[in-house]
C-alpha positions in Angstrom: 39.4 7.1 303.3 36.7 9.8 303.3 38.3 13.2 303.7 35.9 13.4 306.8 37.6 10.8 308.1 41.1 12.2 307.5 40.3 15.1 309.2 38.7 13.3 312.2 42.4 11.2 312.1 44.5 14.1 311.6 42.8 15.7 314.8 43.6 13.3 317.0 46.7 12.4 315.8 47.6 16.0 316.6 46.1 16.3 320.2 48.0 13.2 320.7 51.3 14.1 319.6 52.9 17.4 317.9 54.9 15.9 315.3 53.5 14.3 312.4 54.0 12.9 308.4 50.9 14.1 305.9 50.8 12.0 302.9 49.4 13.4 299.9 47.9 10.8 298.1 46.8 13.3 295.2 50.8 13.7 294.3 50.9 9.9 294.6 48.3 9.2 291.6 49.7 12.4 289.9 53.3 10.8 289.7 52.2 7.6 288.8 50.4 9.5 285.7 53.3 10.9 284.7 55.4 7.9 284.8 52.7 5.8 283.0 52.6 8.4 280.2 56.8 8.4 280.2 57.0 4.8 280.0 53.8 4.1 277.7 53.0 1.4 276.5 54.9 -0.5 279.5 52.8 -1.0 282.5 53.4 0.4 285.8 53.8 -1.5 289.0 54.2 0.5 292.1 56.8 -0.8 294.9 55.5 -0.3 297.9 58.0 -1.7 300.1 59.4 -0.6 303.6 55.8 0.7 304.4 55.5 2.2 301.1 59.0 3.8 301.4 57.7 5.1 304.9 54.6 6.9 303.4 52.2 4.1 304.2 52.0 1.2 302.4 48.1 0.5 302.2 47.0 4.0 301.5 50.0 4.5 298.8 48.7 1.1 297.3 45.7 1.7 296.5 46.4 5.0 295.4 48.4 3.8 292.9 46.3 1.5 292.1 43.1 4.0 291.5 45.9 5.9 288.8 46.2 2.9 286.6 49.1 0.6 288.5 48.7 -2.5 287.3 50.6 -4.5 290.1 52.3 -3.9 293.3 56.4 -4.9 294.7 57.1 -6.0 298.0 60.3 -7.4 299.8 58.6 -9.2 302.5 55.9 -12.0 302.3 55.0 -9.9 305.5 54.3 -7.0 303.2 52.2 -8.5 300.7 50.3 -10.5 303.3 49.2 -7.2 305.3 48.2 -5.7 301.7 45.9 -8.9 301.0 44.6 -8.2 304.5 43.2 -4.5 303.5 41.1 -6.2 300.5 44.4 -5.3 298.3 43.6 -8.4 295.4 46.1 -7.1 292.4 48.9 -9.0 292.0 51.9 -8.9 294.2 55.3 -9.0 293.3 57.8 -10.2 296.3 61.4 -8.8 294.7 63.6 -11.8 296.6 64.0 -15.4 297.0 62.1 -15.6 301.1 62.8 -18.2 303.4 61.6 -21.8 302.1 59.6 -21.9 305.3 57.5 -18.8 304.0 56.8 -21.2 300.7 52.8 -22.0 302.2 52.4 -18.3 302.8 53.2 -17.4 299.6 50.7 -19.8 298.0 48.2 -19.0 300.7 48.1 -15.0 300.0 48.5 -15.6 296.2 52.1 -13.7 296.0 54.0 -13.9 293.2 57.7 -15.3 294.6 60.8 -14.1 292.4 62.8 -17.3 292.1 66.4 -17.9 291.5 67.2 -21.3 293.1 66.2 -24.5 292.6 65.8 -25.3 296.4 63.3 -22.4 296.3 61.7 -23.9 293.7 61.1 -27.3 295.6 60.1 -25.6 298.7 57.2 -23.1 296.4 55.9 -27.0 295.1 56.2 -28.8 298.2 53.1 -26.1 299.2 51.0 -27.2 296.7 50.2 -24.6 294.4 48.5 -24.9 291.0 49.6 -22.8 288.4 51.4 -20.3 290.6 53.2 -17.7 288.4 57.0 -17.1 289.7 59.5 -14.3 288.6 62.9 -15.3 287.1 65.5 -12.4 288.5 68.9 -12.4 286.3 72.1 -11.1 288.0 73.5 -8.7 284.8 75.8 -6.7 287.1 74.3 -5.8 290.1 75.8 -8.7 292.3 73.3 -8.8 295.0 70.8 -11.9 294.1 69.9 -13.1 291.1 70.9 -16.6 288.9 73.9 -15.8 286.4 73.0 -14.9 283.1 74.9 -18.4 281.4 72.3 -20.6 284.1 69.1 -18.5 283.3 67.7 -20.6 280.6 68.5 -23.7 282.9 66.2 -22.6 285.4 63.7 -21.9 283.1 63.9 -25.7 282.4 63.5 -26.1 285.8 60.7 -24.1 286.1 58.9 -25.7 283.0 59.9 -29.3 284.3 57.7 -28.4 287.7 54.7 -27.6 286.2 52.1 -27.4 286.8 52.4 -26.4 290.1 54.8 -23.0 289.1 54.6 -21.1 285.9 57.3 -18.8 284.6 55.1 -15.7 284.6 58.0 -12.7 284.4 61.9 -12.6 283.9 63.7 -9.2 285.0 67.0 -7.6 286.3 68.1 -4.5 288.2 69.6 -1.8 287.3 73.0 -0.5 289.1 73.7 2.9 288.3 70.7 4.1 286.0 70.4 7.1 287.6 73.8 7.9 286.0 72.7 8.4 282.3 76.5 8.3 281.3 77.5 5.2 282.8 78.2 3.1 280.6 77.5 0.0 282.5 73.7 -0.4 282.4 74.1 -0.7 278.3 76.5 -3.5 279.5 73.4 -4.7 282.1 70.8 -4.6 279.0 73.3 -6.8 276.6 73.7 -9.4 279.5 70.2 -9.7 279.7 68.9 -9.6 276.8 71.6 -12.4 275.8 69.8 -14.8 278.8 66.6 -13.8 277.5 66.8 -14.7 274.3 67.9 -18.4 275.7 65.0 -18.3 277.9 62.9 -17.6 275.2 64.5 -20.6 272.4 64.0 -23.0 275.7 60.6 -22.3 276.9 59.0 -20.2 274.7 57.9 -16.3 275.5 57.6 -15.0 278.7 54.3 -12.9 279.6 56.6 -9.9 281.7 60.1 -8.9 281.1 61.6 -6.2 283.5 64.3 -4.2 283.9 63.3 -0.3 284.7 63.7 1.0 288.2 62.5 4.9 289.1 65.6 6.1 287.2 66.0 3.5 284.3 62.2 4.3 283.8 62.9 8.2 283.3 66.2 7.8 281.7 67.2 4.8 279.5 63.9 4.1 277.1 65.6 0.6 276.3 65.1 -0.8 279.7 61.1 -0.4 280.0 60.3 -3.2 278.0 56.7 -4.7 279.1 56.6 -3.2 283.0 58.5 -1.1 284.9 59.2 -1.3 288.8 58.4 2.5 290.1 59.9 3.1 293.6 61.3 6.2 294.5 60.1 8.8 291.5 56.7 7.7 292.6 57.0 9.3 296.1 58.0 12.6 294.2 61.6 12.1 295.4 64.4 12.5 292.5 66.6 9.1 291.7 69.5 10.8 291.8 71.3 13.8 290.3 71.9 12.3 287.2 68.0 12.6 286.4 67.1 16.0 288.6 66.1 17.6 285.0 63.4 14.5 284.2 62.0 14.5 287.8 60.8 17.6 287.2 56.9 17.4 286.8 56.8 14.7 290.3 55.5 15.9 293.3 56.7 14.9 296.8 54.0 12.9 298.4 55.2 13.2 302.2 55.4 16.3 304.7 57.3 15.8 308.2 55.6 19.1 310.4 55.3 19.6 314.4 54.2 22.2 316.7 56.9 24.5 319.0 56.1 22.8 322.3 58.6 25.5 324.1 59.9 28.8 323.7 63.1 30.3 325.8 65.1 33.1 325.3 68.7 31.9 325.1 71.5 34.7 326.0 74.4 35.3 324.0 77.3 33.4 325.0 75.0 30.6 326.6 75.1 27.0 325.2 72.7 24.5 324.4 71.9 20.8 323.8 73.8 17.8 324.3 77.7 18.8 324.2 77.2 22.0 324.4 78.3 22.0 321.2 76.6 25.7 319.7 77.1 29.1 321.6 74.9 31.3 320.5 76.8 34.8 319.5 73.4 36.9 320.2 70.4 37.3 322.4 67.7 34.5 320.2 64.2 33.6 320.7 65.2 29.4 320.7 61.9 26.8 320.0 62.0 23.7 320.5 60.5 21.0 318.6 59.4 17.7 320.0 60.9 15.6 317.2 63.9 13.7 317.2 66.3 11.2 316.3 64.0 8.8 317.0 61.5 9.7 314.9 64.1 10.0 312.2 65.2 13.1 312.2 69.0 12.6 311.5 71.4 13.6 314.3 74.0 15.1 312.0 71.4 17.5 310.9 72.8 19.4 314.3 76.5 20.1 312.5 75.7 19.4 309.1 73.7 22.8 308.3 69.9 21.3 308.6 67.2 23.8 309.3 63.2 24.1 309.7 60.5 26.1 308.6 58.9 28.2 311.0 57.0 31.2 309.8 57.4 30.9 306.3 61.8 31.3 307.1 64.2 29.4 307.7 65.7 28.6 310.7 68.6 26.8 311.8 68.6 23.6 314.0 71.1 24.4 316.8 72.6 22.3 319.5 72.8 18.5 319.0 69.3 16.9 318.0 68.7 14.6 320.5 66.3 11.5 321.0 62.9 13.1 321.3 63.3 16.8 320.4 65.6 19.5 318.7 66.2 23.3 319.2 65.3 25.8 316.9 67.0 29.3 316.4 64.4 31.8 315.6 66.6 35.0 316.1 64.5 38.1 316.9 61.4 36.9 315.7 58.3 36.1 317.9 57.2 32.4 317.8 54.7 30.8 320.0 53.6 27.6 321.8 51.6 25.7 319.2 53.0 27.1 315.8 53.5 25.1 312.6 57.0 23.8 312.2 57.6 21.9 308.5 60.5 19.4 308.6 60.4 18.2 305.0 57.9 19.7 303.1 56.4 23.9 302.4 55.9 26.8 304.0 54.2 30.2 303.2 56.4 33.0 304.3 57.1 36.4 304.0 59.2 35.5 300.8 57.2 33.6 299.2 56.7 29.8 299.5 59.6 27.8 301.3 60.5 24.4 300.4 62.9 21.5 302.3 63.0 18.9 300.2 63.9 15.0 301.1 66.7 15.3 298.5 67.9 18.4 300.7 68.6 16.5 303.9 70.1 13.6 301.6 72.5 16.2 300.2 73.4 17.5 303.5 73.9 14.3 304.5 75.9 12.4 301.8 73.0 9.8 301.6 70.5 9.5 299.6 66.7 10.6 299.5 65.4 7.2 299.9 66.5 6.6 303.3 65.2 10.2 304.7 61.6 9.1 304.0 62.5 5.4 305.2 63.8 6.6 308.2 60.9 8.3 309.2 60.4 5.8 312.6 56.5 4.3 313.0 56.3 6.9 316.1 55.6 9.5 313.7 51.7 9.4 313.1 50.8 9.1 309.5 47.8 10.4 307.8 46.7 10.7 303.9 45.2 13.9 302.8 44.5 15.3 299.5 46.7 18.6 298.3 44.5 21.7 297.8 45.4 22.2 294.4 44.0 18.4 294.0 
């Protein structure tokens, strides 16, 4: 996308509509550089799922892709088929067993299935594939899906015995609590695996991709890289977790949530506002309001739980209940005006310097994680890729 074109897009977009994401795809390929030089000589993939963790799956993609990504991870064959649509050709991990039904997709739109049942094995050569290269996922610990370490090499069997319609391409596992460096349980994790893999290996012989690093086992635990890892999270510029703040560091976050005051009101002192009338205002304030809202994913217990904007390089409190389609602002004495930048998530040049509300911020205020800020972001929200000025 021409940066003629993104302007052309981000113009509309706001004429349209004062609320909107920006989506640096600069900080995207500069993260993906760091991680490929943190995990070297493993390969990159880039998971791209839930719409590229809300940031736009396509654009964050190929993004990736330009910075040396050498495969992509999905969780839907819907996902993988609308990156094939967009000329995506790369190959596309699907990170779960789909719905046998799915099986002719699959084959169709040259996914790569992960595999841990032998009914999902039936239903992926019932389609008629030659030669179609499956992923083996392990269950060390995580207890979600996955075949049990003590049937891994079984399945491999399996696997082998079905060729050559399938091909065991990759084996991997996932990683519980790697963004806890002191846990002792993803040591525990590696053993199990490594124990099945070895099995794998006596049975069928060597496996072209072995797996096991998420964001955080990438940045933290060296062990677990092995020949790929699976980049999520760190490569939207968004921390893990706490437990690896200090080797996040050099990532930069790729998304910005920003608006336009659509209103301005002077609100008395003693008055109330919003929903509830849950916040009396204890002095005369200029009060803007924002059209964004819960439905756009701006969490509704932002309005007791401390969560503020940007406006004017400070910040300002969110007061009153944030409702559906819009929240209140409390700008104090300050002038503010119809039409002036709000930043959500994301910086702000102020008076004091630069101003930053992070993802991880709202996550913290929230008791959640920074993941599900930036998923939550609803598809209301227009989306458009830029590239940073510093890029």
């Amino acid at each position: 996308m021409s940066d003629m074109r993104n302007e052309m897009r981000s113009k509309t977009q706001n004429e349209t509509r004062w609320a909107w994401a920006e989506i640096d795809l600069d900080a995207i390929q500069h993260n993906i550089a760091q991680l490929r030089t943190v995990v070297a000589p493993a390969a990159v993939w880039a998971v791209v799922k839930a719409d590229g963790y809300g940031h736009g799956a396509i654009d964050v993609a190929r993004a990736a892709i330009a910075a040396g990504a050498e495969g992509l991870c999905v969780a839907l064959v819907s996902e993988g088929i609308a990156l094939r649509r967009a000329g995506i050709d790369g190959p596309i991990l699907i990170l779960s067993e789909q719905p046998p039904e799915s099986a002719s997709e699959i084959v169709e739109h040259r996914l790569t299935p992960t595999v841990y049942t032998r009914p999902f094995l039936d239903a992926l050569v019932a389609a008629g594939p030659t030669s179609l290269p499956v992923h083996m996922k392990i269950d060390t610990g995580m207890q979600r899906v996955g075949a049990h370490p003590h049937a891994a090499s079984a399945l491999a069997a399996s696997i082998a015995e079905r060729a050559p319609a399938i091909r065991l391409a990759g084996v991997y596992s996932h990683l519980a609590v790697a963004d806890d460096p002191e846990d002792e349980f993803t040591e525990r994790q590696v053993k199990r695996f490594d124990g099945a893999l070895a099995s794998i290996i006596e049975l069928v012989g060597a496996v072209p991709l072995v797996h096991l690093a998420n964001s955080a086992g990438a940045l933290a635990h060296p062990g677990t890289r092995r020949s790929m890892v699976r980049v999520g999270i760190a490569m939207y510029g968004i921390s893990p977790g706490h437990g690896v703040d200090d080797l996040s560091t050099e990532l930069r976050p790729a998304l910005a949530l920003r608006a336009r005051v659509s209103y301005v009101k002077m609100a008395r002192a003693g008055s109330r506002i919003s929903y509830g009338r849950i916040y009396k205002f204890e002095r005369d304030s200029n009060v803007a309001t924002v059209p964004i809202g819960y439905a756009d994913g701006v969490p509704r217990r932002l309005s007791t739980n401390g969560g503020e904007v940007l406006i004017g390089g400070r910040r300002r409190a969110i007061v009153g209940r944030v409702t559906m389609d819009q929240i209140m602002v409390d700008c104090g004495d300050d002038e503010v005006r119809i039409g002036d930048d709000v930043v959500l998530l994301g910086s702000q040049d102020g008076p004091d310097g630069v101003q930053t509300i992070r993802a991880e911020d709202w996550a913290d205020q929230l008791d959640t994680i920074g993941y599900e800020i930036v998923c939550g972001i609803s598809e209301r929200v227009p989306r458009f890729s830029r590239r940073s000025i510093e890029g």
